[in-house]
LOTI-436137 format. One line per field, with one value per residue (C-alpha): chain; x, y, z. Coordinates in nm, 3 decimals, always signed. Example, Ala and Ser with C-alpha at 12.3 -4.5 7.8 and 13.67 -1.06 7.14 Angstrom:
mol c(A/A)
xx c(+1.230/+1.367)
yy c(-0.450/-0.106)
zz c(+0.780/+0.714)
% end
This chain:
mol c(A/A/A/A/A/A/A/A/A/A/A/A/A/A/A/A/A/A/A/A/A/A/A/A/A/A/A/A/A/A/A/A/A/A/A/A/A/A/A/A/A/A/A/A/A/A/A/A/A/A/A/A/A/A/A/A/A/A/A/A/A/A/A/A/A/A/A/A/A/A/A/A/A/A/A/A/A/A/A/A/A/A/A/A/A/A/A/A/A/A/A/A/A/A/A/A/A/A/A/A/A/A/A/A/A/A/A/A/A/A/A/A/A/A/A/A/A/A/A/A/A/A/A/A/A/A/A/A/A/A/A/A/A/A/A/A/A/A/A/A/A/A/A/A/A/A/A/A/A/A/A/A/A/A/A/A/A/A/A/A/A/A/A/A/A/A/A/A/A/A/A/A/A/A/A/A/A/A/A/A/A/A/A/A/A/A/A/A/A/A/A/A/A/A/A/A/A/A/A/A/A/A/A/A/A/A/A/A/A/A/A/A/A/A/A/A/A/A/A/A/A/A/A/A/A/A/A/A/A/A/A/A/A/A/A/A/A/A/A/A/A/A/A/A/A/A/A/A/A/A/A/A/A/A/A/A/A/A/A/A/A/A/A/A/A/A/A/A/A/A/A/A/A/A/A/A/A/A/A/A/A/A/A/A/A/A/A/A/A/A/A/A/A/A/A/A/A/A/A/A/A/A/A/A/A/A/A/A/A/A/A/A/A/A/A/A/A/A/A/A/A/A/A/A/A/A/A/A/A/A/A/A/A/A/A/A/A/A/A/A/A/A/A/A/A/A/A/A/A/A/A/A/A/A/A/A/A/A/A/A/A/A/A/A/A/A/A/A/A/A/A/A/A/A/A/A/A/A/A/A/A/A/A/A/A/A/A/A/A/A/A/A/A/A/A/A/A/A/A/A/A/A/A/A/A/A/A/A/A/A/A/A/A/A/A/A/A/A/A/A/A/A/A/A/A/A/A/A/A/A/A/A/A/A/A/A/A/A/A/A/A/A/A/A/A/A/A/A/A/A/A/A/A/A/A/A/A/A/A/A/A/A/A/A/A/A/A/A/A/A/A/A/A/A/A/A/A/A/A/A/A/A/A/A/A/A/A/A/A/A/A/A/A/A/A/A/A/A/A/A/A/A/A/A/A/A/A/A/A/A/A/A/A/A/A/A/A/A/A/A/A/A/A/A/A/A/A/A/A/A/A/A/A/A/A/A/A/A/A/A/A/A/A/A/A/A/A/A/A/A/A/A/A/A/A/A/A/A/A/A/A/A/A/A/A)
xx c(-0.632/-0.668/-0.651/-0.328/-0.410/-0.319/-0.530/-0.818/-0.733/-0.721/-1.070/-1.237/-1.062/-1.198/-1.531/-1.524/-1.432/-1.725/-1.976/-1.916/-1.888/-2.216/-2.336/-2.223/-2.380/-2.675/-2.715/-2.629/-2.878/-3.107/-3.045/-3.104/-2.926/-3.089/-2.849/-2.965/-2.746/-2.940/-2.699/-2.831/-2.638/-2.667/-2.696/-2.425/-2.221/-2.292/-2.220/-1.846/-1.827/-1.939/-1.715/-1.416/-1.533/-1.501/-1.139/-1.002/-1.194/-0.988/-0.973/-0.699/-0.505/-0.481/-0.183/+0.032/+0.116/+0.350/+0.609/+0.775/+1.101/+1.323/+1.519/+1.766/+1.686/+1.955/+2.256/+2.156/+1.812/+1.781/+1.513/+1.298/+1.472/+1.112/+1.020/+1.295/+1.255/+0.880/+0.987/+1.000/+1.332/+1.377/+1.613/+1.708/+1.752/+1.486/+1.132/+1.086/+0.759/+0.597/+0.744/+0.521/+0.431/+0.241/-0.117/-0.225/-0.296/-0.154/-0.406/-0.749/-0.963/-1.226/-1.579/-1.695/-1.828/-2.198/-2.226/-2.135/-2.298/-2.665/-2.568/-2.575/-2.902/-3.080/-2.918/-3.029/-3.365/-3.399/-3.603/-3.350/-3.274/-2.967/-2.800/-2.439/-2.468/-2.717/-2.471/-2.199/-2.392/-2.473/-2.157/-2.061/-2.336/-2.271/-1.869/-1.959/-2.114/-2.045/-2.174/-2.483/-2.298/-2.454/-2.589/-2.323/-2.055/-2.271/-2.276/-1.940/-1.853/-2.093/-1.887/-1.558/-1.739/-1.831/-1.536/-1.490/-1.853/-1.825/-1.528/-1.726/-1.992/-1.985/-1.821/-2.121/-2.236/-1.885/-1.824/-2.205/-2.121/-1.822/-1.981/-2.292/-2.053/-1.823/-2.124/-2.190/-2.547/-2.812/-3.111/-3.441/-3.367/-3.023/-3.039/-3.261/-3.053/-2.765/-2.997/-3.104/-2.700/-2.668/-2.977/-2.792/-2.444/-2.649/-2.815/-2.463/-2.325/-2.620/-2.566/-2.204/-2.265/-2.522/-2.268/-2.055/-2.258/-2.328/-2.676/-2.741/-3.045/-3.104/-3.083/-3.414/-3.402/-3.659/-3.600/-3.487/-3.233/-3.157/-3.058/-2.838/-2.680/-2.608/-2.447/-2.262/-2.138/-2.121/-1.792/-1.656/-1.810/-1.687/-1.355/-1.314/-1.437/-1.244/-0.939/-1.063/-1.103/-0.780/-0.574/-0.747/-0.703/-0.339/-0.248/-0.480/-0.487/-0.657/-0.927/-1.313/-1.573/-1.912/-2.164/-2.172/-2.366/-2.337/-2.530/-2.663/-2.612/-2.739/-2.697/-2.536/-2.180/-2.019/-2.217/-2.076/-1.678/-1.734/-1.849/-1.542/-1.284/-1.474/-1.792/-1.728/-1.718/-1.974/-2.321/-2.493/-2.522/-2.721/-2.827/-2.947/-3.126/-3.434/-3.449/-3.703/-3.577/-3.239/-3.268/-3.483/-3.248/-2.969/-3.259/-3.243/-2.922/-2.864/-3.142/-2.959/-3.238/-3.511/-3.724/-3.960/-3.678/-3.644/-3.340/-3.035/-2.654/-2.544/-2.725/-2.860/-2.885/-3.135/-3.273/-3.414/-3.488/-3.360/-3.059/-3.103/-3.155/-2.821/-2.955/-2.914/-2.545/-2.256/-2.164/-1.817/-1.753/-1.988/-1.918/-2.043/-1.947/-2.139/-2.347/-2.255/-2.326/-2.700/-2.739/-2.792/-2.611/-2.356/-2.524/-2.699/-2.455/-2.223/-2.546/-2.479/-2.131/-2.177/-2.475/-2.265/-1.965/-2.192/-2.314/-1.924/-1.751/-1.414/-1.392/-1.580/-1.487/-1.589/-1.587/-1.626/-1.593/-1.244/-1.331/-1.223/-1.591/-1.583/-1.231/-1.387/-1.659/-1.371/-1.186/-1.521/-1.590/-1.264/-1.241/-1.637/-1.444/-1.104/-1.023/-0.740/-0.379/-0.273/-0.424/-0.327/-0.496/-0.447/-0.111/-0.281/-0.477/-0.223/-0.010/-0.280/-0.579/-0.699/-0.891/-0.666/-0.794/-0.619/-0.695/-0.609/-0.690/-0.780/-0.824/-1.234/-1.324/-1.495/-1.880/-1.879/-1.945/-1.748/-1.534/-1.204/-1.043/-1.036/-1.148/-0.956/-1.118/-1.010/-1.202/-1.120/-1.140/-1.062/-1.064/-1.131/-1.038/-1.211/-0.985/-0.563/-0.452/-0.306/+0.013/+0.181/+0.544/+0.311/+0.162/+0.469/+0.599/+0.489/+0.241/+0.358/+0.088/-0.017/-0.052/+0.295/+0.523/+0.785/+1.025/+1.364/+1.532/+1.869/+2.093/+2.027/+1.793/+1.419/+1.202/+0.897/+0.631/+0.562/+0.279/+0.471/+0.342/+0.376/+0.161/+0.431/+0.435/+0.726/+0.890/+1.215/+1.496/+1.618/+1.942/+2.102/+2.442/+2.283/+2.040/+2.118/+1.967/+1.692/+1.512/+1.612/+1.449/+1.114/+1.067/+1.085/+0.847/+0.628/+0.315/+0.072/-0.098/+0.150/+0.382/+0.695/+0.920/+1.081/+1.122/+1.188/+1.288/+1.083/+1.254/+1.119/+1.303/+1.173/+0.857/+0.496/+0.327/+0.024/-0.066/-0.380/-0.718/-0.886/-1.173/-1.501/-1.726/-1.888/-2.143/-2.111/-2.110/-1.859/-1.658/-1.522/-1.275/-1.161/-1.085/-0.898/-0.484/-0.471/-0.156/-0.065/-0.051/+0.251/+0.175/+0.358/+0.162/+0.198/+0.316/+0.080/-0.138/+0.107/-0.058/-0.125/-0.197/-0.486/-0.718/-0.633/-0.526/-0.623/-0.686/-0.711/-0.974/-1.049/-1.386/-1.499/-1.710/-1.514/-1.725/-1.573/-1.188)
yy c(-4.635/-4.298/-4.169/-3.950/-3.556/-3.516/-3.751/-3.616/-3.265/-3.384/-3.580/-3.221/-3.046/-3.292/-3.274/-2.899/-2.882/-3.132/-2.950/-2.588/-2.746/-2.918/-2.591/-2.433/-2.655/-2.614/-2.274/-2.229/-2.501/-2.234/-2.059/-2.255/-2.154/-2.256/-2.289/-2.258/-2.277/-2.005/-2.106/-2.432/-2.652/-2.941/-3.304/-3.407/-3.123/-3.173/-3.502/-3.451/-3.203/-3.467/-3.714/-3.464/-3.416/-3.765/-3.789/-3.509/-3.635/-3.355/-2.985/-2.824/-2.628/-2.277/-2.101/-1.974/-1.618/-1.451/-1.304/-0.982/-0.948/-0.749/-0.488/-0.185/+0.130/+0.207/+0.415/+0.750/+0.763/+1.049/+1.256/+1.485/+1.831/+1.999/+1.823/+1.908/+2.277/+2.242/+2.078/+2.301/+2.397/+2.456/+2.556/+2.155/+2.090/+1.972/+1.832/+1.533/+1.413/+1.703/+1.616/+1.698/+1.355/+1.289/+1.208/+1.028/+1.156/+0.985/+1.198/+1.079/+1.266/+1.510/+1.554/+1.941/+1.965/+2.069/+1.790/+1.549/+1.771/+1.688/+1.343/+1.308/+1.477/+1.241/+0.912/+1.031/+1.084/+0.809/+0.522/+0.262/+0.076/-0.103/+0.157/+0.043/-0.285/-0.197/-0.018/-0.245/-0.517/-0.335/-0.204/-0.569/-0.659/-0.383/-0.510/-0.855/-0.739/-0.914/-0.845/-1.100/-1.384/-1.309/-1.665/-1.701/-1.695/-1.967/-2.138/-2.150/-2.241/-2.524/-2.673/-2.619/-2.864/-3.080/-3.303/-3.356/-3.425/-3.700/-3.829/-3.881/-4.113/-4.486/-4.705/-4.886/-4.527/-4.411/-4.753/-4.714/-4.349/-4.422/-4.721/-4.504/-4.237/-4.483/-4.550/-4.343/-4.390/-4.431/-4.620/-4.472/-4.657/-4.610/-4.213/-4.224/-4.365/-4.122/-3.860/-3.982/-3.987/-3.648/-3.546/-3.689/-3.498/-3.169/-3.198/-3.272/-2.959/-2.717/-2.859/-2.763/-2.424/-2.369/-2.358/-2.125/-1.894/-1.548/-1.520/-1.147/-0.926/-0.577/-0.346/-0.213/+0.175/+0.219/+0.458/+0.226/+0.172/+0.495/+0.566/+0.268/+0.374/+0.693/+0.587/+0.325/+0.508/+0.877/+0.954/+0.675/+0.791/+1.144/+1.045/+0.865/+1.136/+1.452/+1.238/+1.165/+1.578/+1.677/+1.493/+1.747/+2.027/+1.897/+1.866/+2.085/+2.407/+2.662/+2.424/+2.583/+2.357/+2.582/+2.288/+1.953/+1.617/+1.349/+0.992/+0.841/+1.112/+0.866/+1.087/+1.364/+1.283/+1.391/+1.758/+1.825/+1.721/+1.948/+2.204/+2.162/+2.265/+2.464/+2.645/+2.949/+2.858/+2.601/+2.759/+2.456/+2.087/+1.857/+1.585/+1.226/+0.922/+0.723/+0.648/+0.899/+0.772/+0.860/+1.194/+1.248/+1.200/+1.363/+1.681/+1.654/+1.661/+1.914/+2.106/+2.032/+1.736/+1.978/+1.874/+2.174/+2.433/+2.607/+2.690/+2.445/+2.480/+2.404/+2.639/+2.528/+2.189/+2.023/+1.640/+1.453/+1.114/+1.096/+1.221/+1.602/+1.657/+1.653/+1.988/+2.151/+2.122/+1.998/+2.008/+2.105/+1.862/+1.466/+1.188/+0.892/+0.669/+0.307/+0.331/+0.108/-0.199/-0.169/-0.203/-0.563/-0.620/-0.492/-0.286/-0.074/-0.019/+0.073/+0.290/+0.512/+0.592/+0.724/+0.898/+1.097/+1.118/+1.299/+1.526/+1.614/+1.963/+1.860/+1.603/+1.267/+1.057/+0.698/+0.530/+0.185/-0.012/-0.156/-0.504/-0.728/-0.683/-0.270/-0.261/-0.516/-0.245/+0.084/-0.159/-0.211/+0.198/+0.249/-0.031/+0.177/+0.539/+0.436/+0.310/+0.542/+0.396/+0.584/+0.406/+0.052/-0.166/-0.208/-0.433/-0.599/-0.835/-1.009/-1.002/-1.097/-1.231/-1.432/-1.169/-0.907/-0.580/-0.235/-0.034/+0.207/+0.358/+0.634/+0.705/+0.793/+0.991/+0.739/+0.875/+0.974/+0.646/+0.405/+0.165/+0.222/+0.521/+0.542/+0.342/+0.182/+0.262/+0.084/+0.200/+0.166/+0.491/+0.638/+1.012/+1.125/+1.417/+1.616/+1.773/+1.775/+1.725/+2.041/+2.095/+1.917/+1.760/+1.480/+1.344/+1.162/+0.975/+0.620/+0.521/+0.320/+0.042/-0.236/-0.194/-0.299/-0.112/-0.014/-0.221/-0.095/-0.411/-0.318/+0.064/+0.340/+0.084/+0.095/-0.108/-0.031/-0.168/+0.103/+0.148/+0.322/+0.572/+0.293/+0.049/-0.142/-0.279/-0.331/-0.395/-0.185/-0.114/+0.251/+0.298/+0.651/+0.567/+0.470/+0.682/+0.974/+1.095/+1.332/+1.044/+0.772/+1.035/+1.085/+0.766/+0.650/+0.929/+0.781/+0.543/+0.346/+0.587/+0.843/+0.949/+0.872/+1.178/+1.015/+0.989/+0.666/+0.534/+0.265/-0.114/-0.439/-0.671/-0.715/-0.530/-0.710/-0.605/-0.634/-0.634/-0.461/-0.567/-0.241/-0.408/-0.287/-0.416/-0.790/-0.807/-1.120/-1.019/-0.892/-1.202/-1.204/-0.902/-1.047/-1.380/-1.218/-1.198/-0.829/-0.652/-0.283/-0.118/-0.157/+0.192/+0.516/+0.799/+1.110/+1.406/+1.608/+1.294/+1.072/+0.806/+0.750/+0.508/+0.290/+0.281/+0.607/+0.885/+1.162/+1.031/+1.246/+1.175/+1.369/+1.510/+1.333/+1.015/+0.651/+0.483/+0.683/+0.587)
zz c(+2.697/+2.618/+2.219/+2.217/+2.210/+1.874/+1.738/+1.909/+1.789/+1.442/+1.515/+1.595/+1.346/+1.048/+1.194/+1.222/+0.874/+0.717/+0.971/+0.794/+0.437/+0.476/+0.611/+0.329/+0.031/+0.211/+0.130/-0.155/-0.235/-0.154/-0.519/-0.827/-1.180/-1.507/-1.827/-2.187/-2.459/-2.650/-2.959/-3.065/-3.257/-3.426/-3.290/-3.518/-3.362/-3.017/-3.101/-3.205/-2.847/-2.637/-2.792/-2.760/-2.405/-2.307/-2.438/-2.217/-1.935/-1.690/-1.625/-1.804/-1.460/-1.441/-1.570/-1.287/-1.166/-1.363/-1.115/-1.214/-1.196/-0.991/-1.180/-1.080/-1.281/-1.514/-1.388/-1.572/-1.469/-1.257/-1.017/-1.237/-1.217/-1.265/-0.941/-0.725/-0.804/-0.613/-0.352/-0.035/+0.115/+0.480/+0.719/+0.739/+0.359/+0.125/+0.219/-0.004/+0.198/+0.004/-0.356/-0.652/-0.713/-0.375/-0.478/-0.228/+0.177/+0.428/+0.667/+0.779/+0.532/+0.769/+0.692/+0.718/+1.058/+0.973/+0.792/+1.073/+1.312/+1.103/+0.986/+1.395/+1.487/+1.207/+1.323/+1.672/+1.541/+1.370/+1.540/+1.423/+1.776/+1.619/+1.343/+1.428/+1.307/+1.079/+0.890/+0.917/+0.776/+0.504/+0.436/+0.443/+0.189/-0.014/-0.077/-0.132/-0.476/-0.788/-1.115/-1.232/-1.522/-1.858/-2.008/-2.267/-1.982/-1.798/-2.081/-2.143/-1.774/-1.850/-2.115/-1.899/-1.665/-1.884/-1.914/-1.505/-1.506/-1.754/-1.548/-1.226/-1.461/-1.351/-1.517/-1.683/-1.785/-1.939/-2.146/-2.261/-2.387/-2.548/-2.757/-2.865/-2.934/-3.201/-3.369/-3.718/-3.705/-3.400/-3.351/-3.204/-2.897/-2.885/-2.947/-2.652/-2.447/-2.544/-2.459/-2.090/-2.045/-2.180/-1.947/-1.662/-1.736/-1.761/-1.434/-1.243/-1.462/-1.271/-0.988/-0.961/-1.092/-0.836/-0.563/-0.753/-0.933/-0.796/-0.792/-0.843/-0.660/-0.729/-0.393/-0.279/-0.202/+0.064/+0.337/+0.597/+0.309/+0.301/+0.686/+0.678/+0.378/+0.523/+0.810/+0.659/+0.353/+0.331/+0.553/+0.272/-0.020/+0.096/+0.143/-0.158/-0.417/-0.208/-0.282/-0.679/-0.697/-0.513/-0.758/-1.070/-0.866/-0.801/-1.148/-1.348/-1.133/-1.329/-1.335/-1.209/-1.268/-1.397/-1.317/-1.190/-1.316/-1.035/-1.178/-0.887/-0.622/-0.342/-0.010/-0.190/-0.125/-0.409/-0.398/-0.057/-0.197/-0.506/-0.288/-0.056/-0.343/-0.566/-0.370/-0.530/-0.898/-0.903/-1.006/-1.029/-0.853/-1.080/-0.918/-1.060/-0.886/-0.997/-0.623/-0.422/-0.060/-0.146/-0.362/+0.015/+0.245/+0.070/+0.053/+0.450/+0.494/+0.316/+0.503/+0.819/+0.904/+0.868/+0.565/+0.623/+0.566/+0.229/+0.178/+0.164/+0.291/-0.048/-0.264/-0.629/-0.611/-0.841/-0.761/-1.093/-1.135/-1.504/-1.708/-1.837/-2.236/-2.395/-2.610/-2.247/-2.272/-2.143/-1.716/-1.625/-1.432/-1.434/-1.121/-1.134/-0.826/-0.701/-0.939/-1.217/-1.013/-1.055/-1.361/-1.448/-1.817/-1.998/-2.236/-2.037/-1.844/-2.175/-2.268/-1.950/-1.961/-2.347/-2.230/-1.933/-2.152/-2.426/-2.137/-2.024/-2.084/-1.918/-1.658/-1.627/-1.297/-1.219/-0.903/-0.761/-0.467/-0.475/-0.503/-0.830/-0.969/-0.876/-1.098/-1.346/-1.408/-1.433/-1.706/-1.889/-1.901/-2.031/-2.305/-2.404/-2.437/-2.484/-2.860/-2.957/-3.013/-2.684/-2.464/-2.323/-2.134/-1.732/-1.684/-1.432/-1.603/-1.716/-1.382/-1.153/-1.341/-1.022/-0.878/-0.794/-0.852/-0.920/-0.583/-0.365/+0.003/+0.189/+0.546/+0.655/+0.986/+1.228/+1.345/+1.697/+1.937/+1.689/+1.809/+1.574/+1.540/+1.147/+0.888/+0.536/+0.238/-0.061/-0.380/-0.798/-1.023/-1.344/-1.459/-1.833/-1.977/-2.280/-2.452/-2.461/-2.089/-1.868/-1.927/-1.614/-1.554/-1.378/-1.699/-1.766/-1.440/-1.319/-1.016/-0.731/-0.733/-0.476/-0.094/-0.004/-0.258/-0.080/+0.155/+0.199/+0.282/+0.346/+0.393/+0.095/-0.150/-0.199/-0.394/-0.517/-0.832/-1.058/-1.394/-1.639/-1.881/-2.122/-2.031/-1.834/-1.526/-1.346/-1.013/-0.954/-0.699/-0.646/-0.496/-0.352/-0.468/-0.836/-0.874/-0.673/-0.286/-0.431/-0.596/-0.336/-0.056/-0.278/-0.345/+0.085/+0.111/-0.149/-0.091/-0.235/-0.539/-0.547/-0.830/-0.878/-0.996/-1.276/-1.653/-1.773/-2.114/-2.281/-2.186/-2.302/-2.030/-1.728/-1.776/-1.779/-2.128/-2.312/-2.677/-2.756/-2.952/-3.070/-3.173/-3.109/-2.830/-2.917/-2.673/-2.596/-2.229/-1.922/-1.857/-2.229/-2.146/-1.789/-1.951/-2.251/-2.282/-2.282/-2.383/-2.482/-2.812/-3.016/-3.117/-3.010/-2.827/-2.930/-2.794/-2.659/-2.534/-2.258/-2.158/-1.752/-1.510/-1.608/-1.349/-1.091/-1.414/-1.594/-1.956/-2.306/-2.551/-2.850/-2.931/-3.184/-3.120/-3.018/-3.246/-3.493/-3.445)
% end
């Protein structure tokens, strides 16, 4: 008689299942990942680990989610005035989809059309048979990125392992370790024997971490690199950074950048955004990459695909392969944007961004993919230049510490011949600024944060999770009755990454805090300030320096050197 159907569903299903894991370990047996305790302790010390290894015997679980709590804002808290005197008035009333607080385009963000007009004419030049998937495999590649484990995080993985390894020993082996382990003093033989075991537990220990370990490769910039790159990231790239720059010309008007420094210009993206807002006040396009195929083909693009032409359509832009002399002076304006993930350590990569904030007259942007690792490395610039008691750290981290980075989007163009119509970009930034911040009515209201904010579940309430100026976090529920229409209408024509046109007074309930370590950096490695509890400052800004959103704001540092404070 025929097995039932369901059975032999479940039969494929289970079969399925152990086909793609074996797949899988397969793989990543392809990689191998040495550790060595390059802090060597004692035997008598390791001793009293392994022992207190073998007690636990079981991973400790991870701590759950904290969920935030719904809360209504108070009865008195009121619409900005300031920002309902700039919002347009019409015939019909008051346009609150164009409220002062909208940072963030809901509009698919256009490339100029000479630009797509030669990026086409080189990708039809090109000999590359297969571009299109090229580029999306790339593009794939390129998001998958994680930063490369420094060995003291390996290490310390290792000895998380430890205990389950010792767990999985046989029986014969666990009783033996346990009596060598009671005994004060060892024999030759017997120390020997402790060793094989301790030989043993090591091996199973690399062998786990080999299928979880991200084993890190450096990107080769060749010109075939270059194309794909190109055609997989400049409309992106573009998009991104034109967004980045409209939000300082947005809140810092009188703003004219003399001079630009873009750190890893790649195909030139951020040149031809600069030169969209401000191509009459920029003198100067500096750009930096140690990579000749790229600084090449952002050359012929800018030469309209014609490598043999003089002159450029962007006039005075420079291509080095190495930072300018800081007794040059400072640029106006410094980007640096997917760049940070090529550099293989923390230090160096700590030695760049004081480098480019030594080189910075008045605003410094940085830009990542918006992956966990591309927000990991925004958090890590701003712990570097951030060490004043204004500034907390990202809320985040202790809301959603399982890989849940602070994003946003922005709608890309699509080339010509694509198959969607537009394209998500998701990307993690932070702007500094020298100096005291412009005098704006933004500085002091809250960002809506994560992709789904807003939900108006029922008549006349919205809800929404806001980053206050404090270093909060917090998920609230505006009503029209409560609250009033004018803010109740802004904040339904509010999205992900815009402001919200609000004061609000500092409240400890129901908020998500964080208390903050202003120690200096340990260098111990990356992973030590993901894995920390990080809170906010206990300490009050002051008034002329609010405090922002942590990783999408415009931040105020003094002059005078970090290391300093």
């Amino acid at each position: 008689m025929a097995a039932p159907l369901t059975e032999i569903m479940t039969s494929r299903i289970c079969r399925q299942f152990h086909h793609r894991k074996s797949l899988i370990r397969l793989l990543q047996r392809r990689h191998t990942t040495m550790i060595d305790d390059d802090s060597p302790s004692s035997e008598e010390q390791r001793l009293q680990e392994l022992k207190s290894s073998f007690s636990t015997g079981t991973h400790t679980p991870n701590a759950e989610k904290p969920i935030i709590p719904l809360a209504a804002l108070p009865k008195t808290t009121r619409a900005d005035t300031a920002a309902i005197e700039h919002i347009p008035v019409t015939e019909n009333g008051y346009q609150f989809k164009k409220h002062p607080g909208r940072m963030k385009s809901d509009k698919i963000t256009e490339i100029p059309e000479i630009l797509e007009n030669t990026l086409e004419s080189i990708f039809k030049d090109s000999e590359c048979k297969s571009l299109e998937t090229d580029g999306r495999s790339l593009y794939n590649q390129l998001m998958k990125r994680q930063l490369p484990e420094s060995q003291s995080s390996l290490t310390a993985r290792a000895r998380k392992i430890e205990p389950f390894v010792i767990s999985r020993l046989s029986n014969k082996q666990q009783a033996k370790l346990q009596e060598l382990i009671a005994l004060p003093e060892l024999t030759e033989d017997e120390l020997k024997e402790l060793k094989n075991i301790q030989n043993n537990i090591q091996n199973q220990i690399k062998k786990r971490l080999r299928f979880t370990t991200y084993h890190y490769r450096p990107l080769q910039y060749t010109a075939d690199f270059a194309l794909k790159y190109s055609y997989s990231r400049m409309i992106p790239n573009y998009s991104v950074l034109t967004e980045c720059l409209n939000e300082i010309k947005r809140r810092d008007p009188d703003f004219e950048p003399q001079s630009l420094l873009n750190m890893g210009s790649g195909v030139g993206s951020a040149v031809w955004a600069t030169n969209r807002l401000w191509s009459e006040s920029v003198r100067e396009y500096y750009c930096v990459d140690n990579a000749s195929e790229m600084n090449k083909m952002a050359m012929q693009i800018l030469k309209e695909g014609d490598m043999n032409r003089q002159s450029m359509v962007i006039p005075n832009v420079y291509f080095r392969d190495k930072l300018p002399l800081q007794k040059g002076g400072r640029f106006s304006l410094v980007i640096c944007a997917y760049t940070l993930m090529d550099f293989p350590n923390q230090k160096s990569r700590l030695q760049l961004i004081r480098e480019l904030w030594d080189r910075t007259e008045d605003y410094f942007i940085l830009v990542d993919v918006g992956t966990y690792a591309g927000f990991l490395l925004i958090q890590e610039a701003r712990r570097k230049l951030l060490k004043c008691p204004h500034n907390q750290h990202c809320p985040k981290f202790r809301y959603a510490p399982e890989n849940v980075p602070c994003n946003f989007e922005v709608q890309c163009q699509k080339w010509k011949g694509q198959s969607q119509d537009r394209m998500k970009e998701r990307y993690s930034y932070v702007i500094f600024k020298r100096g005291k911040l412009a005098e704006d009515m933004t500085n002091e209201w809250p960002r809506i944060v994560f992709s789904e904010v807003l939900q108006k579940r029922q008549k006349d309430m919205a809800y929404c999770t806001i980053c206050c100026p404090d270093g909060t976090l917090s998920r609230r529920s505006i009503s029209r009755g409560r609250n009033g229409r004018e803010l109740y209408r802004m904040t339904c024509e509010s999205q992900w990454g815009d402001l919200l046109p609000v004061k609000l007074e500092h409240e400890n309930e129901s908020n998500i805090t964080m208390d903050r370590e202003d120690s200096a950096d340990d260098g111990t490695g990356w992973n030590n300030l993901a894995e920390q509890n990080m809170t906010t400052d206990s300490k009050k800004t002051t008034s002329h320096t609010k405090d922002m959103f942590d990783s999408d704001s415009l931040y105020n540092i003094k002059d005078d050197s970090p290391e300093e404070k």
